[in-house]
FIKOLZA-1660 file (N, C-alpha, C; in steps of 0.1 Angstrom, whole numbers, plus 5000, padded with zeros to 4 digits):
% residues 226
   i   px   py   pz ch aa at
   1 2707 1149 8063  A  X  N
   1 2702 1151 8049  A  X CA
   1 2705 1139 8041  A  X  C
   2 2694 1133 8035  A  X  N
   2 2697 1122 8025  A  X CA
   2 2699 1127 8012  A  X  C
   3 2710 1122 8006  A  X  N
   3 2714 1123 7990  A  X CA
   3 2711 1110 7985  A  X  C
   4 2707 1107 7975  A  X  N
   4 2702 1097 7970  A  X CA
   4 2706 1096 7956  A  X  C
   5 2716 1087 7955  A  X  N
   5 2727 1088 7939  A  X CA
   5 2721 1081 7934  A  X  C
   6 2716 1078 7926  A  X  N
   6 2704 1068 7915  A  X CA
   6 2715 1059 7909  A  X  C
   7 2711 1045 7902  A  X  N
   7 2719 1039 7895  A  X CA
   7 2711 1033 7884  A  X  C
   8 2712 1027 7879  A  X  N
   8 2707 1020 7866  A  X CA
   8 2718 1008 7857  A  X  C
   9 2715 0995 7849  A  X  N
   9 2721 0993 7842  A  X CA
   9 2731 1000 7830  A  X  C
  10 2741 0997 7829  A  X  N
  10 2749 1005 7818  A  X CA
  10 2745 1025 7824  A  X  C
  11 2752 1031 7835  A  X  N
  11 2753 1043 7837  A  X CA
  11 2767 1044 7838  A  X  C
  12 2772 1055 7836  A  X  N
  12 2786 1061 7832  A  X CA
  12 2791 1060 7849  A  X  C
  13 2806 1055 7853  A  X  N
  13 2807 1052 7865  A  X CA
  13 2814 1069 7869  A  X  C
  14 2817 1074 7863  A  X  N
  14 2821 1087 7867  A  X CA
  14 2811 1100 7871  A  X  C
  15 2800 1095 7863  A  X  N
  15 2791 1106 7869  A  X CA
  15 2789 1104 7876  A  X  C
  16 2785 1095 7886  A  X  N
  16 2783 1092 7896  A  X CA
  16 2789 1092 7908  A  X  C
  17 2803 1086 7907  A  X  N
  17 2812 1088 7917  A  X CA
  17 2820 1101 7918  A  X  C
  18 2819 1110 7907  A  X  N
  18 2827 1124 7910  A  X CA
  18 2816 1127 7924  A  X  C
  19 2804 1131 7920  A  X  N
  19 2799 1141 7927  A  X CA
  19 2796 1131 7941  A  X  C
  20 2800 1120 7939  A  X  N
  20 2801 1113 7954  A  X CA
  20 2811 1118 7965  A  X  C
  21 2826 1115 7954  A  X  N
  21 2835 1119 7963  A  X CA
  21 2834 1138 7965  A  X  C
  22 2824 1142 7960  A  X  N
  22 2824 1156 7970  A  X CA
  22 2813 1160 7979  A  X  C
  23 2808 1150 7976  A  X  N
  23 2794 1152 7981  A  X CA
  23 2796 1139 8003  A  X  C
  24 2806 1132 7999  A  X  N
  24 2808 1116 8010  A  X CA
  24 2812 1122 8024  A  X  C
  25 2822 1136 8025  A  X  N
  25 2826 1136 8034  A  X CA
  25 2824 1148 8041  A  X  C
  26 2808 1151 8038  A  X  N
  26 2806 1166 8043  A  X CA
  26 2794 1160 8054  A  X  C
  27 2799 1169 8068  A  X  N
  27 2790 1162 8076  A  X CA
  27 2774 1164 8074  A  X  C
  28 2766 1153 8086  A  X  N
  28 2755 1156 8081  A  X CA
  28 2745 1149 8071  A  X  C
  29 2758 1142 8063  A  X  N
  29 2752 1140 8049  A  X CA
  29 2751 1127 8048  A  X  C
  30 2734 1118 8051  A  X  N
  30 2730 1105 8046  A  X CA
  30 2736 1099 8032  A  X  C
  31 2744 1095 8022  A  X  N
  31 2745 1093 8010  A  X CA
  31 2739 1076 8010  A  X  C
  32 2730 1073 8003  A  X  N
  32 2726 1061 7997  A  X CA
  32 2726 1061 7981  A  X  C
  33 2727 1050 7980  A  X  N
  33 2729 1044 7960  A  X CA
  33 2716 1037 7959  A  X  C
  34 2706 1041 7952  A  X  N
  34 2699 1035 7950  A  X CA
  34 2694 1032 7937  A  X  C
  35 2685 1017 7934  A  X  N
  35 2679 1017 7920  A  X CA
  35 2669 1008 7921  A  X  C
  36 2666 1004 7912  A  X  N
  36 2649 0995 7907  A  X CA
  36 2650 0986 7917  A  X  C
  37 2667 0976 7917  A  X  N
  37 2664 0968 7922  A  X CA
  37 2674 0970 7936  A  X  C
  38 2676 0963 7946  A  X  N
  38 2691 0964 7952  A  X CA
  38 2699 0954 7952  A  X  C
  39 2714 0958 7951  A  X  N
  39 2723 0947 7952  A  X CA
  39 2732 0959 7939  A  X  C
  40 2739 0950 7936  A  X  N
  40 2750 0952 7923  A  X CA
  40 2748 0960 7911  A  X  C
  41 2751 0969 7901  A  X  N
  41 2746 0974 7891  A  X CA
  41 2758 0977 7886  A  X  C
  42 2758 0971 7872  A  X  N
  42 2769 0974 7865  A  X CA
  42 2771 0984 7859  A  X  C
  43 2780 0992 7854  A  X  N
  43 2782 1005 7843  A  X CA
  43 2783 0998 7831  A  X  C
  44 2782 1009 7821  A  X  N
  44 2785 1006 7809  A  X CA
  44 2795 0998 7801  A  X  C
  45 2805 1003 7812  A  X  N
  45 2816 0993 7805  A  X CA
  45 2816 0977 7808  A  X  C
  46 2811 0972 7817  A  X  N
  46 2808 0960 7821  A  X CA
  46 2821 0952 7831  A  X  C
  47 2827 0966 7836  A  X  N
  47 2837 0957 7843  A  X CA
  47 2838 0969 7860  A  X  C
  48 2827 0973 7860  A  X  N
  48 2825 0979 7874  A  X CA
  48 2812 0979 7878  A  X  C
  49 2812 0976 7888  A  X  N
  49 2795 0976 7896  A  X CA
  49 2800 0984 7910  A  X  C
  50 2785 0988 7913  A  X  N
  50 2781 0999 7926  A  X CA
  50 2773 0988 7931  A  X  C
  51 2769 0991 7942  A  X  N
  51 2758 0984 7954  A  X CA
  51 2751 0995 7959  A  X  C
  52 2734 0991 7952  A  X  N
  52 2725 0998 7958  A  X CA
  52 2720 0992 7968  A  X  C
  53 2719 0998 7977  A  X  N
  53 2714 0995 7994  A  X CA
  53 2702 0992 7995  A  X  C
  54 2695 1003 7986  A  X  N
  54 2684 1007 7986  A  X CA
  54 2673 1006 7974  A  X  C
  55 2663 1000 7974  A  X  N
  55 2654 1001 7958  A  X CA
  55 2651 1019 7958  A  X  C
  56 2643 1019 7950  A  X  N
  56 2635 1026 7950  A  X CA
  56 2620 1032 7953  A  X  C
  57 2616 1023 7951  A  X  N
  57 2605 1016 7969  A  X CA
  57 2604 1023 7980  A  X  C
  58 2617 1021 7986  A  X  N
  58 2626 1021 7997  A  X CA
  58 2629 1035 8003  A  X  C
  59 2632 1049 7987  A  X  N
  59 2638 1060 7997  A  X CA
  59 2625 1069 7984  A  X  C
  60 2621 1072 7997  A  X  N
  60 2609 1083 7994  A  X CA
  60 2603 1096 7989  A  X  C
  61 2614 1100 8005  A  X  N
  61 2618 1114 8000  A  X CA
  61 2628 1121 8006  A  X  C
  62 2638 1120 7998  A  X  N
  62 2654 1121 7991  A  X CA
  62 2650 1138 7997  A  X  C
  63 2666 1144 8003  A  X  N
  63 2664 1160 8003  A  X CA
  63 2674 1161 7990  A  X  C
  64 2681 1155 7982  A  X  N
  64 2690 1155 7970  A  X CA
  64 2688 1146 7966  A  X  C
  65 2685 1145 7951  A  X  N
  65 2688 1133 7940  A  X CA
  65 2700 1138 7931  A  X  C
  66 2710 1128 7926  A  X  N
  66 2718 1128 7917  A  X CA
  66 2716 1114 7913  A  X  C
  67 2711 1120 7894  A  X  N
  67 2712 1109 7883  A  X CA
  67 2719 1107 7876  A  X  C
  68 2727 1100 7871  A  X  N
  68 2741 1099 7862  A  X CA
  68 2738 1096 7850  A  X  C
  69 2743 1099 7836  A  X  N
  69 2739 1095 7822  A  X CA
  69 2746 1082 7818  A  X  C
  70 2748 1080 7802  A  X  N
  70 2746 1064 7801  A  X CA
  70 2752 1067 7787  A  X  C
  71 2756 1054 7783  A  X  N
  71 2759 1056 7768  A  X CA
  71 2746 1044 7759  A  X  C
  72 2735 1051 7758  A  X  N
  72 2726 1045 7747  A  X CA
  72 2722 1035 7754  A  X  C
  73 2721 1030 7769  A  X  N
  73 2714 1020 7775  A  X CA
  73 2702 1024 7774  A  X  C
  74 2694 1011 7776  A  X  N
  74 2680 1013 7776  A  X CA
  74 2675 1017 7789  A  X  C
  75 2666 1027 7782  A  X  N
  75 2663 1034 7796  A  X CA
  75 2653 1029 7807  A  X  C
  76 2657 1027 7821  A  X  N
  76 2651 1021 7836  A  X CA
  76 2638 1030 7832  A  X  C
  77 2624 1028 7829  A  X  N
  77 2614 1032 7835  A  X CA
  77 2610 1031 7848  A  X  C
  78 2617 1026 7855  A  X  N
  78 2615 1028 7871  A  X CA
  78 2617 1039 7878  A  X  C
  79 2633 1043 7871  A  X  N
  79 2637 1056 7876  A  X CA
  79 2632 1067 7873  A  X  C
  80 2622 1068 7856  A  X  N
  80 2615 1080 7856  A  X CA
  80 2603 1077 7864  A  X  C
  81 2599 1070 7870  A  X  N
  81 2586 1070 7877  A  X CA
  81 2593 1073 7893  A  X  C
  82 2597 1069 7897  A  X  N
  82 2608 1074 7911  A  X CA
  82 2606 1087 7909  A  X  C
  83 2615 1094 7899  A  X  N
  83 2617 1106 7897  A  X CA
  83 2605 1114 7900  A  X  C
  84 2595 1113 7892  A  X  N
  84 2582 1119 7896  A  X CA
  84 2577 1120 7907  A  X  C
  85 2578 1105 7918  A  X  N
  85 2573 1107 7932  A  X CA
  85 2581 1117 7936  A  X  C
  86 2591 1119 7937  A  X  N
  86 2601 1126 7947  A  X CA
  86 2606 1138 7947  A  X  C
  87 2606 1139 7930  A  X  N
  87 2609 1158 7927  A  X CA
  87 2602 1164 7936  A  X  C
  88 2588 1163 7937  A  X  N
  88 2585 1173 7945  A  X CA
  88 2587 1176 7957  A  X  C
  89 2593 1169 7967  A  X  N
  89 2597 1173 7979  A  X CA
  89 2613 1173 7981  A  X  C
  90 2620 1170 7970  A  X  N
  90 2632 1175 7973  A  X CA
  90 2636 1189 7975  A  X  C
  91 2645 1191 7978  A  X  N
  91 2655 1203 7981  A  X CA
  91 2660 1204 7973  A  X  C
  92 2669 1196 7963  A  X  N
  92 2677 1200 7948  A  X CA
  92 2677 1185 7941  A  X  C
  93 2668 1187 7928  A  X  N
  93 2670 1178 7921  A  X CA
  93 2685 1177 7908  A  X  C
  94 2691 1171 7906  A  X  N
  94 2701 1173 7898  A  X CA
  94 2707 1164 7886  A  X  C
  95 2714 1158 7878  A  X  N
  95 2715 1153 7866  A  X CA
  95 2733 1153 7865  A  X  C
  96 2736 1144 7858  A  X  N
  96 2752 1144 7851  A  X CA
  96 2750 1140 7840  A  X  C
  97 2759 1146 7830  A  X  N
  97 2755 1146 7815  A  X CA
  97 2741 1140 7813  A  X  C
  98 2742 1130 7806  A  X  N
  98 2723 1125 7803  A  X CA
  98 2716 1121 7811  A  X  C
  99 2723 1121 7822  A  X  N
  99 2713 1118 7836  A  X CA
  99 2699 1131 7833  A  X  C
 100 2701 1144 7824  A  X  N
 100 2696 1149 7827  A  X CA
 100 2682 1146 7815  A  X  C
 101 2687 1133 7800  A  X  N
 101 2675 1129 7799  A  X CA
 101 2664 1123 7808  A  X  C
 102 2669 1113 7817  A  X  N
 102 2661 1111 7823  A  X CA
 102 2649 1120 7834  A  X  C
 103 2655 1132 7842  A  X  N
 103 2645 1144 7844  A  X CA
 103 2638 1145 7835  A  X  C
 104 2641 1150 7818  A  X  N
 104 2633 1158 7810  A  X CA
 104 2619 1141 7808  A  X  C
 105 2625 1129 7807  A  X  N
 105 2613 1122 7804  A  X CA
 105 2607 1116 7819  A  X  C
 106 2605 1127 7830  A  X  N
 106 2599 1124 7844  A  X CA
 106 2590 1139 7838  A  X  C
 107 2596 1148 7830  A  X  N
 107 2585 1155 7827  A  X CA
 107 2589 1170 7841  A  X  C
 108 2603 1171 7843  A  X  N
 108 2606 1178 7855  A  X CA
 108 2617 1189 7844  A  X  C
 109 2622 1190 7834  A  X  N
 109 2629 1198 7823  A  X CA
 109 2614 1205 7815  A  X  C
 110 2604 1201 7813  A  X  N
 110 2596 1207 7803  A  X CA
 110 2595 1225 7803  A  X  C
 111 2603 1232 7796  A  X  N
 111 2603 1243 7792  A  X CA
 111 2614 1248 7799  A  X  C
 112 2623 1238 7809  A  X  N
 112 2634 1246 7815  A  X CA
 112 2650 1244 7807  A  X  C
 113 2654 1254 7810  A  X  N
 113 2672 1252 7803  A  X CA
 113 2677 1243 7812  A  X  C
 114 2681 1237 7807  A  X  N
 114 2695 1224 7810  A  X CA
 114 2704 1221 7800  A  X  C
 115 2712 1214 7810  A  X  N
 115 2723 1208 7798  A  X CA
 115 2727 1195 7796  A  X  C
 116 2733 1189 7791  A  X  N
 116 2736 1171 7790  A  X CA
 116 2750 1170 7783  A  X  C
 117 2754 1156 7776  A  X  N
 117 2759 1156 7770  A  X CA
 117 2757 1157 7758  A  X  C
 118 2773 1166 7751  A  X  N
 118 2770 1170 7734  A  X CA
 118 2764 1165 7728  A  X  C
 119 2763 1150 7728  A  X  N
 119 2761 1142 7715  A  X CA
 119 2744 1137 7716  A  X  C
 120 2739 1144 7730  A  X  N
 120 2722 1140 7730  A  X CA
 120 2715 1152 7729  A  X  C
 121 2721 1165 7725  A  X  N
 121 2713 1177 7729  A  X CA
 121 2703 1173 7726  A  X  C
 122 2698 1170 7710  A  X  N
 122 2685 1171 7704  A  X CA
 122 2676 1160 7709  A  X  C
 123 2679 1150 7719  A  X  N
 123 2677 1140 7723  A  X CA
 123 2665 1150 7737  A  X  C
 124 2674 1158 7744  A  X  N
 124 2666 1164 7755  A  X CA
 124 2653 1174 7751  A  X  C
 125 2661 1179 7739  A  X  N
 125 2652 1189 7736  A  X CA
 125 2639 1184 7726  A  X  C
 126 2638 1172 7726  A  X  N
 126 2624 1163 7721  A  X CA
 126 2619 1163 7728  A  X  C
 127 2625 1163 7740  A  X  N
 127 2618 1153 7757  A  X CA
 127 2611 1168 7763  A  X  C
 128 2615 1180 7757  A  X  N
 128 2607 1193 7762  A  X CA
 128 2617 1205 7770  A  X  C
 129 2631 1199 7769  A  X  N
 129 2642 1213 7779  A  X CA
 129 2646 1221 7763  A  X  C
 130 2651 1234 7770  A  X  N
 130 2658 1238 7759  A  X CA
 130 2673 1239 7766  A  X  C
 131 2675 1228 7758  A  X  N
 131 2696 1231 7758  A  X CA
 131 2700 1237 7757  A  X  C
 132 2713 1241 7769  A  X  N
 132 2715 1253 7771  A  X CA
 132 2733 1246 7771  A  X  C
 133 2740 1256 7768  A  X  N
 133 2756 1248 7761  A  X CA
 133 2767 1258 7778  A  X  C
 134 2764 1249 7784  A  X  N
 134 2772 1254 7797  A  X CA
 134 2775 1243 7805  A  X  C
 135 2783 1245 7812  A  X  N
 135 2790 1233 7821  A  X CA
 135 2781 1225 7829  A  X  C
 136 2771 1241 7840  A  X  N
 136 2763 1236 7847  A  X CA
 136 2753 1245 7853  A  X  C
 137 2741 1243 7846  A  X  N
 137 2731 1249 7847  A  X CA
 137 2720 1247 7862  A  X  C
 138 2717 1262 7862  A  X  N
 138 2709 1258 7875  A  X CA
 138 2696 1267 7873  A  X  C
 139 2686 1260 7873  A  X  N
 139 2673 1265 7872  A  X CA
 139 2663 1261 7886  A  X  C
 140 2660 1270 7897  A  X  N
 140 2653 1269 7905  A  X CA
 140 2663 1256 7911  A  X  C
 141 2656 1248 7917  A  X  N
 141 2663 1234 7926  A  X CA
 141 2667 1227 7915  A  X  C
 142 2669 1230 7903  A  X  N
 142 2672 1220 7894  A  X CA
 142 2684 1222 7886  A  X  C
 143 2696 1215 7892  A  X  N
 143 2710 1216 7889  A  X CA
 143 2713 1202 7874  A  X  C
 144 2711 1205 7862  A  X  N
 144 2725 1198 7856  A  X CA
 144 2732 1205 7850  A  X  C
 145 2745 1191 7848  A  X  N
 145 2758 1191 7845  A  X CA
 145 2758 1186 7829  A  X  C
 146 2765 1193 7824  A  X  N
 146 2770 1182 7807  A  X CA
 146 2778 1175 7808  A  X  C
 147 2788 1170 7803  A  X  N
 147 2790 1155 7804  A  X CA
 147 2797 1153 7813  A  X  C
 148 2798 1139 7819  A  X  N
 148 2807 1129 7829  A  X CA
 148 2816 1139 7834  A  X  C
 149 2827 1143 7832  A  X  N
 149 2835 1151 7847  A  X CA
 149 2826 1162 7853  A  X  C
 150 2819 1168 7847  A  X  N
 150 2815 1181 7850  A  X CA
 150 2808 1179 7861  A  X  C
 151 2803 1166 7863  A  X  N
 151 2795 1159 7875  A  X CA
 151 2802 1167 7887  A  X  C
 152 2817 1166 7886  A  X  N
 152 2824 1174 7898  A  X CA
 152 2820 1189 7901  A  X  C
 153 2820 1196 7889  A  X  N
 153 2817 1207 7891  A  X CA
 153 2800 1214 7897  A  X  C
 154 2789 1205 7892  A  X  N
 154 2779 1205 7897  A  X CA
 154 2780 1197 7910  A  X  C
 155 2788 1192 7915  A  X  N
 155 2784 1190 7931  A  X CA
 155 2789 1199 7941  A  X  C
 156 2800 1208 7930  A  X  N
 156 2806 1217 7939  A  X CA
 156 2797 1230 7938  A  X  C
 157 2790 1233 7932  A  X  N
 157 2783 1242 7933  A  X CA
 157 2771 1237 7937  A  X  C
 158 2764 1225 7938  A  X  N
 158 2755 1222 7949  A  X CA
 158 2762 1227 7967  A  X  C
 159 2772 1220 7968  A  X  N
 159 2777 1225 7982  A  X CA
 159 2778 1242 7981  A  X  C
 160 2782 1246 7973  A  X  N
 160 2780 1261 7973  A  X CA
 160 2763 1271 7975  A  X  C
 161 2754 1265 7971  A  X  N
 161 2742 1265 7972  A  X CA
 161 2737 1264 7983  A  X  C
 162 2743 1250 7992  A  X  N
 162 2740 1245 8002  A  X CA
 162 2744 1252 8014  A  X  C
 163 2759 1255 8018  A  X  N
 163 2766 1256 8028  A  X CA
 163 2773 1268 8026  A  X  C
 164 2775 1274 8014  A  X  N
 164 2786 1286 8015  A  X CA
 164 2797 1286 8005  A  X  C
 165 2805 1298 8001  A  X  N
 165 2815 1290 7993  A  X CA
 165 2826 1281 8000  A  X  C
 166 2827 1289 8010  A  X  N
 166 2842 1284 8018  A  X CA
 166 2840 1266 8018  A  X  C
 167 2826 1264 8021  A  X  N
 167 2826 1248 8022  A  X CA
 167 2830 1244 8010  A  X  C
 168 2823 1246 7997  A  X  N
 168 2827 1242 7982  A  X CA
 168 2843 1245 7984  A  X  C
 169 2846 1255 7987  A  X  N
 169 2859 1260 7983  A  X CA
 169 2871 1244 7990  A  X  C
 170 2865 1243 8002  A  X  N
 170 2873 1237 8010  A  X CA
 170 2875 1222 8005  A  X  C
 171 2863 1213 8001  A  X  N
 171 2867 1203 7994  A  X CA
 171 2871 1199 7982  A  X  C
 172 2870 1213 7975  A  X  N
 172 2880 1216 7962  A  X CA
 172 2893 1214 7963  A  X  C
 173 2895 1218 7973  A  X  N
 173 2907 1219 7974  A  X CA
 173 2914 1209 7983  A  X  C
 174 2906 1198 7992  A  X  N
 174 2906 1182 7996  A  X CA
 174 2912 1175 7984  A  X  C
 175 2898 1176 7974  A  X  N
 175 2902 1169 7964  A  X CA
 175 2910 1169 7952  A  X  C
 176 2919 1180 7957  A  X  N
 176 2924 1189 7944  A  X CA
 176 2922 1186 7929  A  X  C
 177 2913 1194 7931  A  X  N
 177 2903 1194 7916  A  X CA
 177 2909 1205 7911  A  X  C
 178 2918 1208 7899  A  X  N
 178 2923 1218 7894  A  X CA
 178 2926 1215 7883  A  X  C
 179 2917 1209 7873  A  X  N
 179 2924 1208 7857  A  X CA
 179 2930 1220 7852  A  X  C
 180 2937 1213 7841  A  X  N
 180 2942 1216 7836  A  X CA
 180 2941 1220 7825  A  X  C
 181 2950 1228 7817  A  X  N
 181 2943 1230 7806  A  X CA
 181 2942 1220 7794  A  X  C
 182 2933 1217 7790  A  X  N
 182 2931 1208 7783  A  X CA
 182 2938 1208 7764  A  X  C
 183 2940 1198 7765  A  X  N
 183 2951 1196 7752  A  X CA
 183 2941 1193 7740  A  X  C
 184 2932 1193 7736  A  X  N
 184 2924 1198 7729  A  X CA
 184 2911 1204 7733  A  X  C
 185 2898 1209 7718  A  X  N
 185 2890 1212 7723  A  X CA
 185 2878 1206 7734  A  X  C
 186 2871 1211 7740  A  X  N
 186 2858 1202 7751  A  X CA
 186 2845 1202 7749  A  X  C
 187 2846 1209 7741  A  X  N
 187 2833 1210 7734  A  X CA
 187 2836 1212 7715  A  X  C
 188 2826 1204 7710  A  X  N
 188 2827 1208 7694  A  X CA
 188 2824 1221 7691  A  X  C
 189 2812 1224 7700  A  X  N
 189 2805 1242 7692  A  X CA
 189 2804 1249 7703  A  X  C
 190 2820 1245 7710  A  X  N
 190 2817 1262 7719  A  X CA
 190 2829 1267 7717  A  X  C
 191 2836 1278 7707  A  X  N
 191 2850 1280 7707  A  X CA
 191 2849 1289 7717  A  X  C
 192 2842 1294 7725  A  X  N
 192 2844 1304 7738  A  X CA
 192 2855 1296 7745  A  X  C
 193 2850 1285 7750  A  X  N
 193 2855 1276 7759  A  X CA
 193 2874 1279 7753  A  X  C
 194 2871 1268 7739  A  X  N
 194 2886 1267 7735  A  X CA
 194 2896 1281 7734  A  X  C
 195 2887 1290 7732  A  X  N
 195 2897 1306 7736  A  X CA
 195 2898 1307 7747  A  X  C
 196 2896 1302 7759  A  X  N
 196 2903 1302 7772  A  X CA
 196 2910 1294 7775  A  X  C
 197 2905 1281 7773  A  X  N
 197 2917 1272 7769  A  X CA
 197 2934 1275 7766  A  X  C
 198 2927 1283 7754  A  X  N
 198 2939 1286 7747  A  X CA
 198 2949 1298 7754  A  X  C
 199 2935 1308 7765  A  X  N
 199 2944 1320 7769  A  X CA
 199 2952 1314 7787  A  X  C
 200 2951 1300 7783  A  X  N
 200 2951 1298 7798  A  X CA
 200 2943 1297 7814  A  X  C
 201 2929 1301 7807  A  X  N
 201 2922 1304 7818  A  X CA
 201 2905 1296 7816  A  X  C
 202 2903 1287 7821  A  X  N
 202 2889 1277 7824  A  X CA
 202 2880 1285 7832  A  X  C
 203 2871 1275 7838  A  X  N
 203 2862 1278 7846  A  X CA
 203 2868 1272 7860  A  X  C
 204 2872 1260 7854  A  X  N
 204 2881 1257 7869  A  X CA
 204 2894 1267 7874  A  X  C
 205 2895 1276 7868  A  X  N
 205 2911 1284 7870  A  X CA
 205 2900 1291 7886  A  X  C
 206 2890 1298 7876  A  X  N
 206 2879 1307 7881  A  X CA
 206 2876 1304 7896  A  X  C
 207 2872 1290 7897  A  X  N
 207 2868 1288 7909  A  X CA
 207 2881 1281 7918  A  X  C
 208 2891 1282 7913  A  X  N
 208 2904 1279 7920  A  X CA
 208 2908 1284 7935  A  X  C
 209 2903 1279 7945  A  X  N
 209 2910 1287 7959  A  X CA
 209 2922 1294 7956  A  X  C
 210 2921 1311 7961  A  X  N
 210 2936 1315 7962  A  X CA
 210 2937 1320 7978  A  X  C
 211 2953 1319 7976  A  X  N
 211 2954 1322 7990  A  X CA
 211 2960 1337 7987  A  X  C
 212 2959 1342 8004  A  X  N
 212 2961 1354 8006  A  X CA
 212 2977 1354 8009  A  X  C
 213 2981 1367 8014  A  X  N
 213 2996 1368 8019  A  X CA
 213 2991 1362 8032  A  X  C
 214 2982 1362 8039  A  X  N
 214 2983 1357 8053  A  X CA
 214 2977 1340 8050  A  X  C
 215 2982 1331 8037  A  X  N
 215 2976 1318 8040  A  X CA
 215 2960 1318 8034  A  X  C
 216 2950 1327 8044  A  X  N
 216 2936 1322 8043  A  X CA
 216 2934 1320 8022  A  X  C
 217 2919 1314 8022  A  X  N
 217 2916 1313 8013  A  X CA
 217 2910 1323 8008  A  X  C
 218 2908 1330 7997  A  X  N
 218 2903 1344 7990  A  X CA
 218 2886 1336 7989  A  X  C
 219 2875 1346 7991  A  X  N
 219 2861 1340 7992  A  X CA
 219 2860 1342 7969  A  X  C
 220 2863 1332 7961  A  X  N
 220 2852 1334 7949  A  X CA
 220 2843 1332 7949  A  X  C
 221 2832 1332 7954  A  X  N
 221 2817 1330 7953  A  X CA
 221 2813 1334 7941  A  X  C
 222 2820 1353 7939  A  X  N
 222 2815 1360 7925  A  X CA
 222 2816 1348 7919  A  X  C
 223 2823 1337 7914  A  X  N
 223 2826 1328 7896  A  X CA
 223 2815 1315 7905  A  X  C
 224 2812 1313 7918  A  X  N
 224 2804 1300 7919  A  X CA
 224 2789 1304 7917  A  X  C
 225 2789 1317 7916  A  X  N
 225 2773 1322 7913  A  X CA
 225 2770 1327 7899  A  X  C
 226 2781 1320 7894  A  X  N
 226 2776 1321 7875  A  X CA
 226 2773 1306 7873  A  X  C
% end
């Protein structure tokens, strides 16, 4: 199965590499970095680069895309023209924070819920999605995430989609991904969130492997199918 992680000038390096490292060590799984051009691409901050292998040219038809968002770089029209060739024959198209403007302006969000990050809603909802204020939205093959960490949580519910929970469950728990409760709010206009926060209980509590009296892991699928 090829995954195909998109890159661009100035993209956020975390969206990117969360859902790598869950996505790198599951068998099976082709992962290529690719973009306009190949070789080096810097992030936003200007003091980390990735190596795409591969242009865009190059990988055709992807059975997974993951696009990563940006802070206010100018946008690769290469990638929304990629995007167009290839949605259609993927298996799951997907997004991390604003990665998921770029979908909505390939014209692949038009009338569907998604999410991004806070500070672009109105930004997507010009481009034709209606924003939707959730971690990680899944409409038909079309998975985004809101902002930069959540990247993790939409690749773990891609592998949940994909293989089962126990798989998701299992490199949850590789990577021990178990935040914490967060010492302020995570959202500006969702006090739902910050009342769990506050009662002690996330979405990450939710999808937390527990173990039984005998060791095994308890199946939550019920919290990875919301």
């Amino acid at each position: 199965m090829q995954i195909a992680l998109a890159l661009y000038p100035g993209f956020t390096v975390l969206d990117i590499i969360g859902p790598l490292q869950v996505l790198a060590d599951v068998p099976g799984h082709d992962i290529v970095f690719v973009a306009g051009d190949a070789g080096r691409v810097t992030d936003h901050t200007g003091r980390c680069q990735l190596v795409a292998s591969a242009t865009f040219a190059e990988v055709t038809a992807p059975d997974v895309v993951v696009v990563p968002g940006e802070l206010f770089a100018e946008r690769d029209d290469r990638l929304v023209r990629w995007l167009r060739q290839v949605h259609p024959t993927t298996t799951w198209t997907t997004s991390v924070s604003t990665g998921s403007i770029y979908l909505a302006a390939a014209g692949i969000l038009d009338g569907v819920d998604a999410t991004t990050h806070w500070t672009r809603t109105e930004e997507l909802e010009r481009l034709g999605a209606r924003y939707t204020e959730q971690r990680v939205v899944e409409r038909g093959k079309v998975i985004t995430a809101a902002g930069v960490s959540s990247g993790i949580d939409m690749a773990l519910t891609l592998l949940d989609r994909m293989y089962g929970p126990a798989a998701a469950q299992t490199v949850q728990l590789a990577i021990e991904y178990d935040p914490s409760r967060p010492s302020m709010p995570v959202h500006p206009r969702r006090p739902g969130r910050d009342r769990r926060a506050r009662d002690g209980r996330t979405r990450a509590d939710a999808v937390r492997p527990r173990a039984s009296a005998s060791g095994d892991l308890v199946d939550r699928s019920d919290v990875l199918a919301h």
